[in-house]
MDAnalysis code that builds the backbone (N, CA, C; Angstrom):
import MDAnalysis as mda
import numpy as np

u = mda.Universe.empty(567, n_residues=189, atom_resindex=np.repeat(np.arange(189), 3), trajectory=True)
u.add_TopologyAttr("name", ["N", "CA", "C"] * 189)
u.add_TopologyAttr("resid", np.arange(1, 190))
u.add_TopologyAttr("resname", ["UNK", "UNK", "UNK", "UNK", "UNK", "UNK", "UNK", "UNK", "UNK", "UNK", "UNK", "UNK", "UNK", "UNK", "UNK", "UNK", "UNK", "UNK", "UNK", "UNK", "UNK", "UNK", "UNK", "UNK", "UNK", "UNK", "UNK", "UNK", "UNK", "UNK", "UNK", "UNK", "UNK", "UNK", "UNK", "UNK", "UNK", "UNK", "UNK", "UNK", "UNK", "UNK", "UNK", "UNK", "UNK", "UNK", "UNK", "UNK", "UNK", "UNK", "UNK", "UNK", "UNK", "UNK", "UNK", "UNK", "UNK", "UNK", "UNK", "UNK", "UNK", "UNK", "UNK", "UNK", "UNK", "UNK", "UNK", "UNK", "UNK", "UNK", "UNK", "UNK", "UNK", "UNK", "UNK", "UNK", "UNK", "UNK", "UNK", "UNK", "UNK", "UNK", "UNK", "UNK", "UNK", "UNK", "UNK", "UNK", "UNK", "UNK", "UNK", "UNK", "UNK", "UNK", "UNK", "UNK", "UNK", "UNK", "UNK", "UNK", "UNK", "UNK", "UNK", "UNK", "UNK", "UNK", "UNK", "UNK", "UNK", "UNK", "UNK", "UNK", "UNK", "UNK", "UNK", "UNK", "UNK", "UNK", "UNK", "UNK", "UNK", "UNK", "UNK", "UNK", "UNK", "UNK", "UNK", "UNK", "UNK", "UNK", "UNK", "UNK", "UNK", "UNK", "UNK", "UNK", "UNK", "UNK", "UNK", "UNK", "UNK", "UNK", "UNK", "UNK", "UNK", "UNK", "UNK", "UNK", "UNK", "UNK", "UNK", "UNK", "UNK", "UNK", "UNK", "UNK", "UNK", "UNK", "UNK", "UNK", "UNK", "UNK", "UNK", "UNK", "UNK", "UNK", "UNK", "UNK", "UNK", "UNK", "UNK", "UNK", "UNK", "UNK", "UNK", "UNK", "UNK", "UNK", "UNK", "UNK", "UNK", "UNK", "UNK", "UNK", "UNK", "UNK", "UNK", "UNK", "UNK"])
u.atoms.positions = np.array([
    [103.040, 161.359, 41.866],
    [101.661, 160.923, 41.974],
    [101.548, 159.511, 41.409],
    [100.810, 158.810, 42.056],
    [100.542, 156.996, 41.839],
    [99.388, 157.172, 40.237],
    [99.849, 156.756, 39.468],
    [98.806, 156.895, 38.354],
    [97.042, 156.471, 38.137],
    [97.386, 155.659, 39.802],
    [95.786, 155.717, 40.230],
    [95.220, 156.960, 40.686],
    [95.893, 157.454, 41.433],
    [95.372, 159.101, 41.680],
    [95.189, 159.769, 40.870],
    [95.912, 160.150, 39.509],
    [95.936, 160.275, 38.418],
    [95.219, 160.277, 37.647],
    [94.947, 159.169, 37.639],
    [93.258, 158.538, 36.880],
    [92.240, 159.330, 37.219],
    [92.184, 158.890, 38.852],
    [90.668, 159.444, 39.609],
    [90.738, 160.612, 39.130],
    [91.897, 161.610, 39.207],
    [91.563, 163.079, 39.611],
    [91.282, 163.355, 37.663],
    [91.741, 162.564, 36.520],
    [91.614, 162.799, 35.208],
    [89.898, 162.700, 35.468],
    [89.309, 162.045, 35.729],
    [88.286, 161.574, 35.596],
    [86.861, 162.362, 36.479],
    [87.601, 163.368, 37.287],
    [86.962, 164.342, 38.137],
    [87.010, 165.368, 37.086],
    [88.179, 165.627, 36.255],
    [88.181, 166.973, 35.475],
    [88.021, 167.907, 36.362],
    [87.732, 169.579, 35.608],
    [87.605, 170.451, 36.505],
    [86.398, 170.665, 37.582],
    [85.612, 169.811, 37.518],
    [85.148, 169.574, 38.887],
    [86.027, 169.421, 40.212],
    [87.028, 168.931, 39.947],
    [87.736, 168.209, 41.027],
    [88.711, 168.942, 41.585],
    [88.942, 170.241, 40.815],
    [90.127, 170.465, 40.833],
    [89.080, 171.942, 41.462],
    [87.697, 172.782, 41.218],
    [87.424, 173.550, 41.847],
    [86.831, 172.606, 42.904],
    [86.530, 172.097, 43.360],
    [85.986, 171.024, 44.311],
    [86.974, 171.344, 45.459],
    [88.125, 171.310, 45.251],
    [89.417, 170.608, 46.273],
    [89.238, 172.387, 46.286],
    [89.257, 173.684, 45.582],
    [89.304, 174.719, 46.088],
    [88.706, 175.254, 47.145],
    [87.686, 174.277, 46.587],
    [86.485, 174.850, 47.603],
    [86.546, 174.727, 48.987],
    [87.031, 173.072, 48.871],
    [87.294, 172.436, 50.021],
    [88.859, 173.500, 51.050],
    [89.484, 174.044, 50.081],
    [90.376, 174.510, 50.463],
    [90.223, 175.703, 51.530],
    [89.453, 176.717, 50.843],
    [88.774, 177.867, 50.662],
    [87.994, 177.598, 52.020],
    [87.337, 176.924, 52.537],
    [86.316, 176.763, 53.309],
    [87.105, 176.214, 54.591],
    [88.425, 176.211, 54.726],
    [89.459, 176.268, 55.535],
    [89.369, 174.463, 56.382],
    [89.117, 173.779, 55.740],
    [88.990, 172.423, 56.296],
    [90.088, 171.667, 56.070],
    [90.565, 170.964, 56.812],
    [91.858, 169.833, 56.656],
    [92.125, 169.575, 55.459],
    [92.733, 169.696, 54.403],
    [92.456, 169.464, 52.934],
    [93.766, 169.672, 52.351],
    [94.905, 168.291, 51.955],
    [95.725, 168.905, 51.109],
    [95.517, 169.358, 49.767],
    [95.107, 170.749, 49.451],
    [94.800, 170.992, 48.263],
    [95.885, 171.422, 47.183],
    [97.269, 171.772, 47.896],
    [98.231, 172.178, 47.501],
    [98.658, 170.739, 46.273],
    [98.797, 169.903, 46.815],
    [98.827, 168.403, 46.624],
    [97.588, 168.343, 45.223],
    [96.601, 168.544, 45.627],
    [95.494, 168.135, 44.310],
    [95.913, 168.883, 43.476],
    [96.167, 170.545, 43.353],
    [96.254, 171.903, 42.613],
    [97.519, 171.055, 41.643],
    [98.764, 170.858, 42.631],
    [99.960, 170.570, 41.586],
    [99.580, 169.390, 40.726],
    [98.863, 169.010, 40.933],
    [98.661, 167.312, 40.027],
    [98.014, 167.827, 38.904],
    [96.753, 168.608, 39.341],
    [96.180, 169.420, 38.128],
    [96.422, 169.904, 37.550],
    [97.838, 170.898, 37.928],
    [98.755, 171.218, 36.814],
    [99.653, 170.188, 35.685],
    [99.825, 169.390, 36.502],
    [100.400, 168.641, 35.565],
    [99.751, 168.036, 34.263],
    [98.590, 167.747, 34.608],
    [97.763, 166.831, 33.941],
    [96.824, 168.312, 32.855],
    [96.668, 169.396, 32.775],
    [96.236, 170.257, 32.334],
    [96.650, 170.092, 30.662],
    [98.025, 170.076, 31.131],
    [98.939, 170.195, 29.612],
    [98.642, 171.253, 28.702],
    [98.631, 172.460, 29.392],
    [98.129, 173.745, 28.584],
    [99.300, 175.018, 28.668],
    [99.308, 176.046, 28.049],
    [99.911, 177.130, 27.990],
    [99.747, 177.948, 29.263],
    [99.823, 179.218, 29.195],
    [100.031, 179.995, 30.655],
    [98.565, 180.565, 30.317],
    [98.305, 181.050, 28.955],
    [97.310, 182.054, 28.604],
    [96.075, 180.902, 29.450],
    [96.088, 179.500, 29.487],
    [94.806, 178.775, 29.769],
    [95.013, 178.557, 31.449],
    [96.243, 178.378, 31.872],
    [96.230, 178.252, 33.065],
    [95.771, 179.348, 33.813],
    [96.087, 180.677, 33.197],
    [95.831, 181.851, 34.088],
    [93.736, 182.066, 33.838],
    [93.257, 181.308, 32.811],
    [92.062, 181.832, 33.181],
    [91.063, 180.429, 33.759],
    [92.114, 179.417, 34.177],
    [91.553, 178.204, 35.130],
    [91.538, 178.935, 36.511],
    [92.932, 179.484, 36.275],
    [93.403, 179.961, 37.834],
    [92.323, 181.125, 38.340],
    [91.650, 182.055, 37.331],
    [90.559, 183.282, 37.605],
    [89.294, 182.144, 38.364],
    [88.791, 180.735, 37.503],
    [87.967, 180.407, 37.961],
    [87.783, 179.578, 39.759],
    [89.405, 179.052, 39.727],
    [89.421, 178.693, 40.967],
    [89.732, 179.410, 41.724],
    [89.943, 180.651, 41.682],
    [90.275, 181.809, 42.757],
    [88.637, 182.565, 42.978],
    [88.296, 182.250, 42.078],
    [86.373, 182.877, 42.383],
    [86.230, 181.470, 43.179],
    [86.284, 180.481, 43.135],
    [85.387, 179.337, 44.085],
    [85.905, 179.162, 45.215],
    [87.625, 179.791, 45.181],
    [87.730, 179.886, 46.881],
    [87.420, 180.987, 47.214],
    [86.853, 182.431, 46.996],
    [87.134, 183.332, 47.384],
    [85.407, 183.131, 48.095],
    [84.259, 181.895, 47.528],
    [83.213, 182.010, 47.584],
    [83.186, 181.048, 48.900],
    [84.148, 180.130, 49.025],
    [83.827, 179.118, 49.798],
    [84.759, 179.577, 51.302],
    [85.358, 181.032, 51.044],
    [86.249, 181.362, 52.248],
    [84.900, 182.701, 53.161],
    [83.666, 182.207, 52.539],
    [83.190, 183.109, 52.891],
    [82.239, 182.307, 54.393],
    [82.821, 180.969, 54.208],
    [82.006, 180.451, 55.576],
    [82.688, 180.330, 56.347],
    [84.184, 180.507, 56.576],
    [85.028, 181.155, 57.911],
    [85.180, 182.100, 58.274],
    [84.895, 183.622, 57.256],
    [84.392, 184.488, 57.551],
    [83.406, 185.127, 58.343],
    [81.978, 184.276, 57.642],
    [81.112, 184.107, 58.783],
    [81.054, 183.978, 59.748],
    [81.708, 182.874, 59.395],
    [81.650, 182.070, 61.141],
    [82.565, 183.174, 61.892],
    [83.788, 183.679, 61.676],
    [84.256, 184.833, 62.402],
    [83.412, 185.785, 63.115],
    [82.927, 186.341, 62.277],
    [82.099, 187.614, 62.383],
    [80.502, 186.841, 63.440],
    [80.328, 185.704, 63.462],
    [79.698, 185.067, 64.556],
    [80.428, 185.044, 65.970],
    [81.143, 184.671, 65.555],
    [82.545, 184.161, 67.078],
    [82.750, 185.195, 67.800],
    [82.997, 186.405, 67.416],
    [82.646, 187.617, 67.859],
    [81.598, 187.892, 68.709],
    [80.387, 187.721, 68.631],
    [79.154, 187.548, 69.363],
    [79.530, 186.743, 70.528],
    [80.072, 185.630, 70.458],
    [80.139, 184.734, 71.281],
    [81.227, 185.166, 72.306],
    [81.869, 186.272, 71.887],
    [82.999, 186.874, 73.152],
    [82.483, 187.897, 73.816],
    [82.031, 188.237, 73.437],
    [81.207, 189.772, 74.403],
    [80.869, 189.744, 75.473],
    [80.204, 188.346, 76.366],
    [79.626, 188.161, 77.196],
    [80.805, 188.361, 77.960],
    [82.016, 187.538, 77.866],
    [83.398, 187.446, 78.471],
    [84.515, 188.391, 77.333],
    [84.919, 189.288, 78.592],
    [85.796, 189.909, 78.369],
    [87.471, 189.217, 77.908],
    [87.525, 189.401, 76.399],
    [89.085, 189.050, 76.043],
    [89.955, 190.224, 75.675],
    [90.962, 190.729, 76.766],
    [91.745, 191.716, 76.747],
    [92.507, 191.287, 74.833],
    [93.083, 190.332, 75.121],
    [94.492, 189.669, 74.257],
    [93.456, 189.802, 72.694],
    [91.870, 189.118, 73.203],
    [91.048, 189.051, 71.760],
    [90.715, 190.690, 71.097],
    [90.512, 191.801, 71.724],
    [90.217, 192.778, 71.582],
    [91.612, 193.585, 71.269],
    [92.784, 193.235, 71.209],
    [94.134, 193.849, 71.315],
    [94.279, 193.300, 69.488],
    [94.271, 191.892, 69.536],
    [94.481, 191.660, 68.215],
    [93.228, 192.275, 66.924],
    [92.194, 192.601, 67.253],
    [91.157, 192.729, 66.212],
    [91.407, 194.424, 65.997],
    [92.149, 194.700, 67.122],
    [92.446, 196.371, 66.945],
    [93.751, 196.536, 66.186],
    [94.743, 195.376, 66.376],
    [95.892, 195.920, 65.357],
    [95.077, 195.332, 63.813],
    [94.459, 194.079, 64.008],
    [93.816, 194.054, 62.300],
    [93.203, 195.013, 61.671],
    [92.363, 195.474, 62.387],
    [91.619, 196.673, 62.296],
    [92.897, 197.885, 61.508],
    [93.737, 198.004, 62.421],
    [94.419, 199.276, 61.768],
    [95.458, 198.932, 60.699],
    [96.083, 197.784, 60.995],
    [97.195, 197.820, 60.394],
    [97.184, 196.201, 58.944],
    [95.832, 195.523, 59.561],
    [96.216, 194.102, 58.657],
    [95.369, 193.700, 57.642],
    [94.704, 194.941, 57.120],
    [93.834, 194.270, 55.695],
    [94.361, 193.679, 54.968],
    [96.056, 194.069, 54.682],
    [96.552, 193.049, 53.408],
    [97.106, 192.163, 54.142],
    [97.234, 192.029, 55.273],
    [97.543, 190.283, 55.922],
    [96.407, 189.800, 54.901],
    [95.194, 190.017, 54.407],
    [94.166, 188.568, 53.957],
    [95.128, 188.404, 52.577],
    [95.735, 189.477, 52.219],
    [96.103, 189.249, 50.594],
    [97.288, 188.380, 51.103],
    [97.748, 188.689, 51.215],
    [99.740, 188.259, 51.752],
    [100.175, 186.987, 52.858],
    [98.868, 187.244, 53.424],
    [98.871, 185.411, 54.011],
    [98.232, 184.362, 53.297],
    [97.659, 184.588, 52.374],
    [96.997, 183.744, 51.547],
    [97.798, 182.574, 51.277],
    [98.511, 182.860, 50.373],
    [99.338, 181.512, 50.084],
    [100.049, 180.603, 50.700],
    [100.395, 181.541, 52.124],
    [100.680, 180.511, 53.285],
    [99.813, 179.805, 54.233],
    [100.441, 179.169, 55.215],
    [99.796, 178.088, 55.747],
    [98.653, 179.163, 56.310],
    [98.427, 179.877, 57.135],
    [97.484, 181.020, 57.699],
    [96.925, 181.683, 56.887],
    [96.841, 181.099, 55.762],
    [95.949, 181.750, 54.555],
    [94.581, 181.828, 55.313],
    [94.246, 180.148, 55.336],
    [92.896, 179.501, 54.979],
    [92.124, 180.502, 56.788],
    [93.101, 180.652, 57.868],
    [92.529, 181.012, 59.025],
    [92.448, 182.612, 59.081],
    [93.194, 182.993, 58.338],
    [93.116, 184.865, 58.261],
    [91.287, 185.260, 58.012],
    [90.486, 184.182, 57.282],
    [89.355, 184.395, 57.060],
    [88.725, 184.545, 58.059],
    [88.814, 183.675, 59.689],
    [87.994, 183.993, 60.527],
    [88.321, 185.552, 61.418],
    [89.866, 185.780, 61.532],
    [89.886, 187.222, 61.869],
    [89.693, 188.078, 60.440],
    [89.101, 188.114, 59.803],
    [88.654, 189.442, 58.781],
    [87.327, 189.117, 59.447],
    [86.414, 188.061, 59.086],
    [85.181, 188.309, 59.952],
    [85.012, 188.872, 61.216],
    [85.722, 188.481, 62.180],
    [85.591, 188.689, 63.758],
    [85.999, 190.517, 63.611],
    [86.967, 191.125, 62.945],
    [86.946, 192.386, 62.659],
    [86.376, 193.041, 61.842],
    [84.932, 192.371, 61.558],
    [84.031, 193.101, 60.346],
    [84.521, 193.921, 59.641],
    [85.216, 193.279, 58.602],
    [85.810, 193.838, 57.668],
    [85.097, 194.043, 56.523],
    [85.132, 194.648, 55.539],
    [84.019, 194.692, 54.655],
    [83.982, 193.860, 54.172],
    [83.170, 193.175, 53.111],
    [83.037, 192.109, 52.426],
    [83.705, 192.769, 50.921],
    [83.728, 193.460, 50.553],
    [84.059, 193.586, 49.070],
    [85.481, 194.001, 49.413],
    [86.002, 194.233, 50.157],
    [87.512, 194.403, 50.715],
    [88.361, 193.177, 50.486],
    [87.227, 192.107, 51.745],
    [87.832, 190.700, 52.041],
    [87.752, 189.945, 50.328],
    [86.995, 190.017, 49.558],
    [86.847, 189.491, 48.673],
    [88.299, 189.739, 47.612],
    [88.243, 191.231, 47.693],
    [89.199, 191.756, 46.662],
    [90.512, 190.881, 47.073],
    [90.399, 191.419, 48.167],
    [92.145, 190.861, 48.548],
    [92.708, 189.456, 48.627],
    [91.360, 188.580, 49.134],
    [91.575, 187.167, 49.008],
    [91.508, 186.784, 47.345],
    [90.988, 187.439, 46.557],
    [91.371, 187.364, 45.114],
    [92.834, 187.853, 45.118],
    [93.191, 188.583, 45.628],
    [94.271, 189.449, 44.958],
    [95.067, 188.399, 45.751],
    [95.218, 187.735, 46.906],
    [96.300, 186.621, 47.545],
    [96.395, 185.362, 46.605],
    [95.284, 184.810, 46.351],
    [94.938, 183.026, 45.931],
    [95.319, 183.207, 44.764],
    [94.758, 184.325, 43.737],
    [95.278, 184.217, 42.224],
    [97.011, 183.511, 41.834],
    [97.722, 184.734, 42.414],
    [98.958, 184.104, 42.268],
    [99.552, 182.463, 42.791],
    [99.011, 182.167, 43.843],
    [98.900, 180.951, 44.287],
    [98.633, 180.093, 43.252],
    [97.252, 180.548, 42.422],
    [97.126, 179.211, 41.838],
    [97.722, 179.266, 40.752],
    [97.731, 179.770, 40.034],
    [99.074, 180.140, 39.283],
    [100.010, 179.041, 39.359],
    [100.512, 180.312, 40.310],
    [101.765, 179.170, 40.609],
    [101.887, 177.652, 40.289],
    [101.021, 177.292, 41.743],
    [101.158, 175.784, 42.219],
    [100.580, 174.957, 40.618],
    [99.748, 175.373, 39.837],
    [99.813, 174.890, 38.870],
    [100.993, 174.823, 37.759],
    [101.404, 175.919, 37.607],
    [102.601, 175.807, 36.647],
    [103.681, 174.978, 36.901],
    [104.085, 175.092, 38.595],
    [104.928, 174.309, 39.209],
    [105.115, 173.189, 38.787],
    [103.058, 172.223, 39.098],
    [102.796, 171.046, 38.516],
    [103.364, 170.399, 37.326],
    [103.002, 171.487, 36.317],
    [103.414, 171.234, 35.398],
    [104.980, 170.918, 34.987],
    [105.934, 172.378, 35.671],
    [107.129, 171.986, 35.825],
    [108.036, 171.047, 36.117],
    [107.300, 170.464, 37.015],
    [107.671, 168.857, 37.540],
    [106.663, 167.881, 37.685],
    [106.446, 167.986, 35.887],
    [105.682, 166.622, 35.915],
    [104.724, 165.870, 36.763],
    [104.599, 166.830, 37.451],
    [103.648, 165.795, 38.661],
    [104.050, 165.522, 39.998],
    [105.573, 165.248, 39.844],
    [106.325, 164.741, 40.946],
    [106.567, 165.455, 42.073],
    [105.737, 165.316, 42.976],
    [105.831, 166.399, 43.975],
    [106.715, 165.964, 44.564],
    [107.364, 165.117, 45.069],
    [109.105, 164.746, 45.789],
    [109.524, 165.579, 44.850],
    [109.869, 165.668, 44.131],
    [110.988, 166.341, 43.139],
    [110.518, 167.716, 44.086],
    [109.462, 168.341, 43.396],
    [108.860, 169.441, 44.291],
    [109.238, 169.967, 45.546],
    [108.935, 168.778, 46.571],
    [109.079, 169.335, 48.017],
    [110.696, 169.167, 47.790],
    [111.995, 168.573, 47.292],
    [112.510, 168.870, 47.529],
    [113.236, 169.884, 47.111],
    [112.475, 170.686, 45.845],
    [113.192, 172.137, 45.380],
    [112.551, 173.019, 46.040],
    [111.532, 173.099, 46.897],
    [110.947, 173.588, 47.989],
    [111.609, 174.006, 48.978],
    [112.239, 172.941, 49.788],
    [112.590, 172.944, 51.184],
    [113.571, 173.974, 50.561],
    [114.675, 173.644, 49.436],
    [116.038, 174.205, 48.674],
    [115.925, 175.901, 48.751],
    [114.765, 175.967, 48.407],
    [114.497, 177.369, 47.941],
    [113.396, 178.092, 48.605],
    [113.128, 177.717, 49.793],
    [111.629, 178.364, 50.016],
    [111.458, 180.002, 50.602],
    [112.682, 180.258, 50.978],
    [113.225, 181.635, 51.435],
    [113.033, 182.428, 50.264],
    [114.044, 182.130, 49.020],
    [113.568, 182.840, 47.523],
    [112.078, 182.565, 46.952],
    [111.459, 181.874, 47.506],
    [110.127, 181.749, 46.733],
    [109.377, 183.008, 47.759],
    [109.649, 182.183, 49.107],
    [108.692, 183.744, 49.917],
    [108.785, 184.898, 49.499],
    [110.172, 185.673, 49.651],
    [110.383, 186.489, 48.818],
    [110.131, 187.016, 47.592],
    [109.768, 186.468, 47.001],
    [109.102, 186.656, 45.781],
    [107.648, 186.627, 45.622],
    [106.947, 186.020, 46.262],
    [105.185, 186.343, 46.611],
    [105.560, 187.568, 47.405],
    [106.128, 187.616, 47.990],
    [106.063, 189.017, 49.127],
    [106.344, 190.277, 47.866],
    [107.334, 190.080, 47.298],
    [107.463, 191.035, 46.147],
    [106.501, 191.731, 45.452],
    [105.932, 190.395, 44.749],
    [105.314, 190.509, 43.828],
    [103.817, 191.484, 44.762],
    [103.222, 191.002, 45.427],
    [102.234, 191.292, 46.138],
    [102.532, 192.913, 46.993],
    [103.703, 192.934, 47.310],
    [103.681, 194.399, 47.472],
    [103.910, 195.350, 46.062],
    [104.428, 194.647, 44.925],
    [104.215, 195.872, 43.871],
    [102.940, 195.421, 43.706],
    [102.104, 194.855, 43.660],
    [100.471, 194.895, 43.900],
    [99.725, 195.685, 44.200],
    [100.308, 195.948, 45.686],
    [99.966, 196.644, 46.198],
    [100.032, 198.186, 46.477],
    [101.456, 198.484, 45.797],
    [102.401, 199.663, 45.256],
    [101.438, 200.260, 44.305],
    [101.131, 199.492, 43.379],
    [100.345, 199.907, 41.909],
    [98.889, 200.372, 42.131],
    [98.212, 199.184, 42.810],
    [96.890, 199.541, 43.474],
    [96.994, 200.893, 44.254],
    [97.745, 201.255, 45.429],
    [97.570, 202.848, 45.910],
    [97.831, 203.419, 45.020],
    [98.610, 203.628, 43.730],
    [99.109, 204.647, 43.219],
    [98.098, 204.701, 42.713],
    [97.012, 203.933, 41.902],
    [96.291, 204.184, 40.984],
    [94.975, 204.696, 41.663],
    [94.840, 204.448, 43.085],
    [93.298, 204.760, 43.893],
    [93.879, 206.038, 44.701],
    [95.217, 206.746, 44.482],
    [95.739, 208.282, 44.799],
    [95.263, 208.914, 43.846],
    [95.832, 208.268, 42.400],
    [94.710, 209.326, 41.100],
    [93.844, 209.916, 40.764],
])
């Protein structure tokens, strides 16, 4: 990061840093991945403070993912008139099989668009909420600690990225299915 960016984003504080969530969250062109790691860096805090930054920016995307949602659950309306075999095929496997696609795509690139199919398959809202909490948390997490890990330097970053990105998937996928492991066991009880 150029220490002018640096500056600006010191000088936004956590405005800036739920700002860019929001912006994130609300599924618009936005490298936020990019703002998140800088913010880590510049935080200079323990895990105990990062993890309850990370609670607050996972509530402001989970609030601002609620207008692609919408808009889903609108878009829907707008197909009825015209028959979509292919559109009605996919909202039926979401329907049965992809509530935790919202958790488990989150952190990837199809995070930010999984929001308009949970709307378009009227999904519940306290469902979509839970789970897009239960996806972004670890995300931010992460991408903050990362920050921190490397100083800032996201080259350094993208290139222990590209190195490793198979073991990192793997490991959100992990982690998120014992998530999800724990969660049934405990709502079987």
């Amino acid at each position: 990061m150029t220490s002018l960016n640096l500056n600006w984003l010191m000088e936004l504080g956590k405005f800036g840093l739920f700002g860019a969530m929001f912006i994130e969250g609300s599924s618009l062109p936005f490298p936020g991945v990019v703002v998140v790691f800088a913010y880590g860096y510049m935080l200079h805090s323990g895990l105990y403070y990062t993890s309850k930054v990370a609670i607050g920016m996972s509530v402001i995307y989970c609030i601002a993912s609620l207008i692609p949602y919408f808009l889903g659950s609108r878009l829907d309306d707008l197909f009825l008139n015209k028959p979509n075999k292919g559109l009605y095929k996919a909202k039926a496997l979401f329907n049965r099989y992809g509530f935790w696609t919202v958790a488990i795509l989150r952190p990837f690139g199809l995070g930010n668009y999984i929001s308009y199919v949970a709307g378009m398959s009227n999904m519940k809202l306290v469902h979509y909420l839970f789970l897009t909490f239960l996806g972004i948390y670890p995300w931010s997490v992460g991408i903050l600690s990362l920050g921190k890990c490397f100083n800032g330097n996201y080259e350094a970053f993208k290139s222990f990225y590209y190195k490793n990105s198979v073991l990192m998937y793997g490991a959100w996928v992990l982690i998120l299915i014992t998530i999800i492991f724990l969660y049934i066991k405990n709502k079987s009880k």
